[in-house]
PyMOL Python script that loads the backbone (N, CA, C, O; Angstrom):
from pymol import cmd

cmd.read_pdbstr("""\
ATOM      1  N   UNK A   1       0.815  -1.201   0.000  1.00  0.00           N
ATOM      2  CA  UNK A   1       0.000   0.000   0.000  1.00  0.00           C
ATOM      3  C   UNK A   1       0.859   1.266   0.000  1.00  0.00           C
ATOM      4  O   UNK A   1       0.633   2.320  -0.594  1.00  0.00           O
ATOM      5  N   UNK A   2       1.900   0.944   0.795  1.00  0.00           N
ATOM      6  CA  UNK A   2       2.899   2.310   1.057  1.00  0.00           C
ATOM      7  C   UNK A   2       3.775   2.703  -0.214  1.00  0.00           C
ATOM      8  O   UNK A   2       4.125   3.827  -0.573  1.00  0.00           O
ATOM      9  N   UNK A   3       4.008   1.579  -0.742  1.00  0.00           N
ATOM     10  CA  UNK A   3       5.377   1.476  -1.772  1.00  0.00           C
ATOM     11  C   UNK A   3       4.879   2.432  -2.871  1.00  0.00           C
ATOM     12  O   UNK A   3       5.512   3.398  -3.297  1.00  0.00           O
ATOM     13  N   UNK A   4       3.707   2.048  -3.258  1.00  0.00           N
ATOM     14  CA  UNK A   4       3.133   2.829  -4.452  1.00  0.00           C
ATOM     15  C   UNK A   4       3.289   4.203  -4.743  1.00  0.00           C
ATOM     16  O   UNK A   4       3.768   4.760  -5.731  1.00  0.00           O
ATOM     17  N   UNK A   5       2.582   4.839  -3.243  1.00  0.00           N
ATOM     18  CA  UNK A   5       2.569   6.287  -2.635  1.00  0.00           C
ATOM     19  C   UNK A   5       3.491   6.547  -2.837  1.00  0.00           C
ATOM     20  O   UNK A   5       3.617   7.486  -3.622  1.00  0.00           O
ATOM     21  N   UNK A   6       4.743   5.903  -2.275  1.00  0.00           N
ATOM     22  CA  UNK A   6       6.121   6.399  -1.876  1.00  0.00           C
ATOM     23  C   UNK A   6       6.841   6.411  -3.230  1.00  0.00           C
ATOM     24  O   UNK A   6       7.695   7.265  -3.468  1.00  0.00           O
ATOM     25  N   UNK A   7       6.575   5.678  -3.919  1.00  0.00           N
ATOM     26  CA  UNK A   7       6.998   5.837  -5.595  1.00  0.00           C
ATOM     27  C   UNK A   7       6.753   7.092  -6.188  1.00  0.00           C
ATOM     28  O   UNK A   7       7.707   7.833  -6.427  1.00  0.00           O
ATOM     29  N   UNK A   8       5.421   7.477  -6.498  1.00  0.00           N
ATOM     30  CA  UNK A   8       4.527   8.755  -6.943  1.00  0.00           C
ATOM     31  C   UNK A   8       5.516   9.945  -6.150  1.00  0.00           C
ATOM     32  O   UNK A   8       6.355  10.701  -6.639  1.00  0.00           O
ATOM     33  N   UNK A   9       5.133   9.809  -4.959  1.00  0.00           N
ATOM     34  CA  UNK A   9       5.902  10.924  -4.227  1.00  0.00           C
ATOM     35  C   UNK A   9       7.261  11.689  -5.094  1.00  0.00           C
ATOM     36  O   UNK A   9       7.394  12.718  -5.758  1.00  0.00           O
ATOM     37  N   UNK A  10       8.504  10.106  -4.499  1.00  0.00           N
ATOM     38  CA  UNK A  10       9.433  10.219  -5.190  1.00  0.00           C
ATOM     39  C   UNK A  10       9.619  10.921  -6.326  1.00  0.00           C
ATOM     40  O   UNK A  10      10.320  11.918  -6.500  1.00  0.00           O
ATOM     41  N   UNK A  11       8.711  10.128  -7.342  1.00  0.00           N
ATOM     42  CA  UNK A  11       8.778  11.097  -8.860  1.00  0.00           C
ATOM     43  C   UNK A  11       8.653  12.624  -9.056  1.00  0.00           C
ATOM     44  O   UNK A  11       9.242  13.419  -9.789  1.00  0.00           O
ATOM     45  N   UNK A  12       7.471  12.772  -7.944  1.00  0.00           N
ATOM     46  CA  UNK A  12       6.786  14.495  -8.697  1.00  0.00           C
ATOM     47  C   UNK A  12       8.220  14.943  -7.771  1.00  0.00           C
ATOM     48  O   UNK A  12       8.921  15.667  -8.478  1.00  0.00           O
ATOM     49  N   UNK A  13       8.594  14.802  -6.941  1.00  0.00           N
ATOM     50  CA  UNK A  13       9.846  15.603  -5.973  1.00  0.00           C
ATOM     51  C   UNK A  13      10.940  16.002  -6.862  1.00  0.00           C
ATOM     52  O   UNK A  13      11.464  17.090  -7.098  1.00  0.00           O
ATOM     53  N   UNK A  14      11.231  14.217  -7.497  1.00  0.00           N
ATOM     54  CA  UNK A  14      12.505  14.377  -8.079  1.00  0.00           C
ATOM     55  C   UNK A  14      12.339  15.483  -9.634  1.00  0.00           C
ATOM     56  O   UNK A  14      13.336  16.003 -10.135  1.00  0.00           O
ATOM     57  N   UNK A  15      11.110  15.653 -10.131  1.00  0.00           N
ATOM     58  CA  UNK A  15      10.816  16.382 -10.826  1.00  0.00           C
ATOM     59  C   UNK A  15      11.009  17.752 -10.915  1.00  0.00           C
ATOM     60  O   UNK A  15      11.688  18.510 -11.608  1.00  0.00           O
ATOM     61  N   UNK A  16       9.993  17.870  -9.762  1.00  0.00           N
ATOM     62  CA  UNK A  16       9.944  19.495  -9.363  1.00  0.00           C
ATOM     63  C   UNK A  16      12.026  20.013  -9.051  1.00  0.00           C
ATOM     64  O   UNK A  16      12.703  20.989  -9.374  1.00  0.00           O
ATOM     65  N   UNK A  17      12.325  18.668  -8.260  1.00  0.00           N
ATOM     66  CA  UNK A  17      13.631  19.246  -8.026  1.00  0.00           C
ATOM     67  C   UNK A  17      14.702  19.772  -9.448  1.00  0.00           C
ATOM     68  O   UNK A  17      15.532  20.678  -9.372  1.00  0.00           O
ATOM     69  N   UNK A  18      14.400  18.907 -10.742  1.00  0.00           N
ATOM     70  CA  UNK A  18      14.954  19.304 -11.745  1.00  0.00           C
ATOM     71  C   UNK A  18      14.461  20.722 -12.447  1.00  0.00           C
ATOM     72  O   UNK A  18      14.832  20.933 -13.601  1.00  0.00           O
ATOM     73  N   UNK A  19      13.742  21.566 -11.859  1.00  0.00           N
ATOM     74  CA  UNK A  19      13.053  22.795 -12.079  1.00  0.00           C
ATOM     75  C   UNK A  19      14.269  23.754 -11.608  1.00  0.00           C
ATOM     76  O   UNK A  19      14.899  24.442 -12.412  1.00  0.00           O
ATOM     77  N   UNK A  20      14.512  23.726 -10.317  1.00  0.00           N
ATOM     78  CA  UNK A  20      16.045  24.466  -9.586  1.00  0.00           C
ATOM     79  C   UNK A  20      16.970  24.616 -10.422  1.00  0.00           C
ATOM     80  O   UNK A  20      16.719  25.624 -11.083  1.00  0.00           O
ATOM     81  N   UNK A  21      18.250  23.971 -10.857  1.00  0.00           N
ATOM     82  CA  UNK A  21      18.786  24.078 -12.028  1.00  0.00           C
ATOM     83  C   UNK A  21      18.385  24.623 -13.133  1.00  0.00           C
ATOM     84  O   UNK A  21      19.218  25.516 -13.284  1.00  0.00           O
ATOM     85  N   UNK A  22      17.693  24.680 -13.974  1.00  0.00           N
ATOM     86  CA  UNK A  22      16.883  24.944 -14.496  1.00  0.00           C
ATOM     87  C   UNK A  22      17.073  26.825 -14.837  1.00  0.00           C
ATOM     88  O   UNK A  22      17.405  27.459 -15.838  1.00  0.00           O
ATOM     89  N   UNK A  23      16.656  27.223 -13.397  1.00  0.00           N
ATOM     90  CA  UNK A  23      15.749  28.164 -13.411  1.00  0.00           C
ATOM     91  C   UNK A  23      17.753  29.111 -12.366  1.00  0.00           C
ATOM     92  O   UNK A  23      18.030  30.260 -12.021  1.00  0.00           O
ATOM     93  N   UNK A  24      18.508  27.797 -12.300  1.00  0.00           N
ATOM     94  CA  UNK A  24      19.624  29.007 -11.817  1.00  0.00           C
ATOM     95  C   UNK A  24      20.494  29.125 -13.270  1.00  0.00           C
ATOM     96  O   UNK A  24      21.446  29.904 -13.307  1.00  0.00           O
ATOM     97  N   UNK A  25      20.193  28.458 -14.266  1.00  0.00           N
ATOM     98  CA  UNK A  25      21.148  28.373 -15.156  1.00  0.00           C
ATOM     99  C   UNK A  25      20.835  29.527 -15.965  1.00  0.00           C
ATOM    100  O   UNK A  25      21.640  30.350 -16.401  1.00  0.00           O
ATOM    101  N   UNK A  26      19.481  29.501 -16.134  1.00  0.00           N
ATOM    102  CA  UNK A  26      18.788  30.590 -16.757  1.00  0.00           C
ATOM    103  C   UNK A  26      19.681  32.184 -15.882  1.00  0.00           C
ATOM    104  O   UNK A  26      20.367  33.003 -16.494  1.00  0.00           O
ATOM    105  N   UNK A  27      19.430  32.208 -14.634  1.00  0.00           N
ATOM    106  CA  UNK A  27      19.716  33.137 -13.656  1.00  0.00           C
ATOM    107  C   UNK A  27      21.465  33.517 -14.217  1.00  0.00           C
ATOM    108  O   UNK A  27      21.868  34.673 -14.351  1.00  0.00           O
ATOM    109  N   UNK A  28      22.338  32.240 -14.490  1.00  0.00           N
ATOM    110  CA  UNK A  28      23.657  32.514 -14.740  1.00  0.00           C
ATOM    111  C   UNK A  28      23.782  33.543 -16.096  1.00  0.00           C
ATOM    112  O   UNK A  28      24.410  34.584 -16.284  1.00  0.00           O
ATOM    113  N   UNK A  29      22.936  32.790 -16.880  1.00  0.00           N
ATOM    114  CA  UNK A  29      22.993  33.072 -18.150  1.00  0.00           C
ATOM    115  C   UNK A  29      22.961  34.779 -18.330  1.00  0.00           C
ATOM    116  O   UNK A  29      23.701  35.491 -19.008  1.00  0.00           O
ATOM    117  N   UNK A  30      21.842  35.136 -17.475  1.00  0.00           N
ATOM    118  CA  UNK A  30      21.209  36.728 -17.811  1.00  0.00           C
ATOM    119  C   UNK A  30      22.245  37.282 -16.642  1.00  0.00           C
ATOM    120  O   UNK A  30      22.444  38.472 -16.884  1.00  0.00           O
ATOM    121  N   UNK A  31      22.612  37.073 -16.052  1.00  0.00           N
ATOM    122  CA  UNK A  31      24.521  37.940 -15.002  1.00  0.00           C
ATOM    123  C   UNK A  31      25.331  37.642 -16.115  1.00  0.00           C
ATOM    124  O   UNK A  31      26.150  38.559 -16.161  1.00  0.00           O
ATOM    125  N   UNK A  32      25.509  36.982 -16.887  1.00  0.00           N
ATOM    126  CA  UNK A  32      26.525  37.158 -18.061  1.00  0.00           C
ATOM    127  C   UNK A  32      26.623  37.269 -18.737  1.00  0.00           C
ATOM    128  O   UNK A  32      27.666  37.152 -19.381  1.00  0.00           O
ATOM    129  N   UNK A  33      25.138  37.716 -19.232  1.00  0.00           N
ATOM    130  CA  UNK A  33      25.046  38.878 -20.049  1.00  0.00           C
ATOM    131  C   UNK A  33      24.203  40.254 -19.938  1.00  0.00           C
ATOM    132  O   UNK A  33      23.188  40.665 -20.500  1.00  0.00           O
ATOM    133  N   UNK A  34      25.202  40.858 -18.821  1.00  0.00           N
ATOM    134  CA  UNK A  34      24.375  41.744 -18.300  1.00  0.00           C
ATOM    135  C   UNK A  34      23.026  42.161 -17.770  1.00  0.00           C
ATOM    136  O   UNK A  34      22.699  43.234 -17.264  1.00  0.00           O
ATOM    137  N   UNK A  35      22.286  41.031 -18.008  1.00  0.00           N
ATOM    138  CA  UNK A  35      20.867  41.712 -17.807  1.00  0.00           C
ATOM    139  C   UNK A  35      20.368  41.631 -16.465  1.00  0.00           C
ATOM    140  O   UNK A  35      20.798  40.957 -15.529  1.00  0.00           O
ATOM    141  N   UNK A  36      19.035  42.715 -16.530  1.00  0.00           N
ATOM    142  CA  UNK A  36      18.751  42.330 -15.069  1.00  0.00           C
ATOM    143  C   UNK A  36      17.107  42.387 -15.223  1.00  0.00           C
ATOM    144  O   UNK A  36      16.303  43.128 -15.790  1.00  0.00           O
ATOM    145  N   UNK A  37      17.041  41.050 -14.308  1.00  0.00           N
ATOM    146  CA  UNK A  37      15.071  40.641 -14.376  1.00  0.00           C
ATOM    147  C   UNK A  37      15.016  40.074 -13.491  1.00  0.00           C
ATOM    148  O   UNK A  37      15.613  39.122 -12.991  1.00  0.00           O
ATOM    149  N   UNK A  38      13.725  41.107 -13.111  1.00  0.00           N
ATOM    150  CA  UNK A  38      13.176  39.806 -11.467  1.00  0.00           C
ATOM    151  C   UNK A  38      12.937  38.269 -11.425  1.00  0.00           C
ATOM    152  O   UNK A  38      12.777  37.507 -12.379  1.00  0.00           O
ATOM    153  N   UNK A  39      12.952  38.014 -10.187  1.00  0.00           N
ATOM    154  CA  UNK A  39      13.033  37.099 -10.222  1.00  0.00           C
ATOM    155  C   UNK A  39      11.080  35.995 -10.553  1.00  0.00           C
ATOM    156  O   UNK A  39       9.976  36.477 -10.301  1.00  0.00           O
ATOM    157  N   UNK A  40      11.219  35.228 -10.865  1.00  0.00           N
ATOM    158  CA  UNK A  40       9.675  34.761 -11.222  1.00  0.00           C
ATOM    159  C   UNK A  40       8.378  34.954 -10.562  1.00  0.00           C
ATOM    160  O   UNK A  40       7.299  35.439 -10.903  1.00  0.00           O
ATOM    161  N   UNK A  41       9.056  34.171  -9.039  1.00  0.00           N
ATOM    162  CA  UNK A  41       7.683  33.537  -8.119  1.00  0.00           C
ATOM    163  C   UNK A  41       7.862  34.806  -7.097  1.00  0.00           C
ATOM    164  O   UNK A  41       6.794  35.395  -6.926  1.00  0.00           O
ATOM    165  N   UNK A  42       9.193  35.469  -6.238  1.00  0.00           N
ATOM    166  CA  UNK A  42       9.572  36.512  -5.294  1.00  0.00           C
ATOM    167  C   UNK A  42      10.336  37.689  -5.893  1.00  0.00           C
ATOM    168  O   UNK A  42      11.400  38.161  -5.492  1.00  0.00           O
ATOM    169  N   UNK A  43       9.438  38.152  -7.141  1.00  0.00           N
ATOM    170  CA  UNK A  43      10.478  39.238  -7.814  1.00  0.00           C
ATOM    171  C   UNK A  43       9.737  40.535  -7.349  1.00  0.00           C
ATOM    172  O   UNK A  43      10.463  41.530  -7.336  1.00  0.00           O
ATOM    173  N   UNK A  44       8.231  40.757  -6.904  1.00  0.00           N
ATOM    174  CA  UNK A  44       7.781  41.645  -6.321  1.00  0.00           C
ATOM    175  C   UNK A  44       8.207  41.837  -4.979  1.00  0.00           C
ATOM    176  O   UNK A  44       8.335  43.013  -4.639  1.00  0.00           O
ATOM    177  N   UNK A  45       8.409  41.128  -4.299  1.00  0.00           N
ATOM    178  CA  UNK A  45       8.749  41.079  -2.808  1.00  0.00           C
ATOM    179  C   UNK A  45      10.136  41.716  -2.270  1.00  0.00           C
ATOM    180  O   UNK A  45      11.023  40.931  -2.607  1.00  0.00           O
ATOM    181  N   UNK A  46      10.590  42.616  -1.698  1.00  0.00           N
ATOM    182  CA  UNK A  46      11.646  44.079  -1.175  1.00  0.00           C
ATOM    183  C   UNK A  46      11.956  43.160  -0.182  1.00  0.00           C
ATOM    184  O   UNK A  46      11.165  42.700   0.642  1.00  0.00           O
ATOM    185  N   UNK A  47      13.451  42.846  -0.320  1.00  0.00           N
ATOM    186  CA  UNK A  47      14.131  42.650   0.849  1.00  0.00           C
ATOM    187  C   UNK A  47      14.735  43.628   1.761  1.00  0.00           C
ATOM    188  O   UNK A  47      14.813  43.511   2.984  1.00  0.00           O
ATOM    189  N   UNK A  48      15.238  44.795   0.902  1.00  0.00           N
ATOM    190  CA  UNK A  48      16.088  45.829   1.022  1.00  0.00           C
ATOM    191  C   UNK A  48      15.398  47.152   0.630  1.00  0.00           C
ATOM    192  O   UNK A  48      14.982  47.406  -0.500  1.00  0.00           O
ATOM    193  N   UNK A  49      15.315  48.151   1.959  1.00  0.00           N
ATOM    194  CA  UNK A  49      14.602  48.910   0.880  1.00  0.00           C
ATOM    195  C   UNK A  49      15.268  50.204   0.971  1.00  0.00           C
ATOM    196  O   UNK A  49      14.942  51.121   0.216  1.00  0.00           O
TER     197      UNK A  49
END
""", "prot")
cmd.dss("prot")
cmd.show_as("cartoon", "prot")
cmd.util.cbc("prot")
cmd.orient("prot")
């Protein structure tokens, strides 16, 4: 009963986790070439003000 769950789980995690990379490579890409853009999900949000 558990194994199944715990399979599914596994997948969408290991998924979502390949999103990170992803989304810093993109991040490398636009610092090296100058640009500057908020960030997606916390680009409205002021850390510093």
């Amino acid at each position: 009963m558990v194994s199944w769950r715990l399979y599914v789980i596994v997948r969408i995690v290991g998924y979502v986790a390949l999103v990170f990379p992803v989304l810093a490579l993109a991040g490398i890409i636009n610092v090296v070439n100058g640009q500057e853009k908020e960030l997606p999900v916390i680009g409205k949000i002021r850390f510093f003000r």
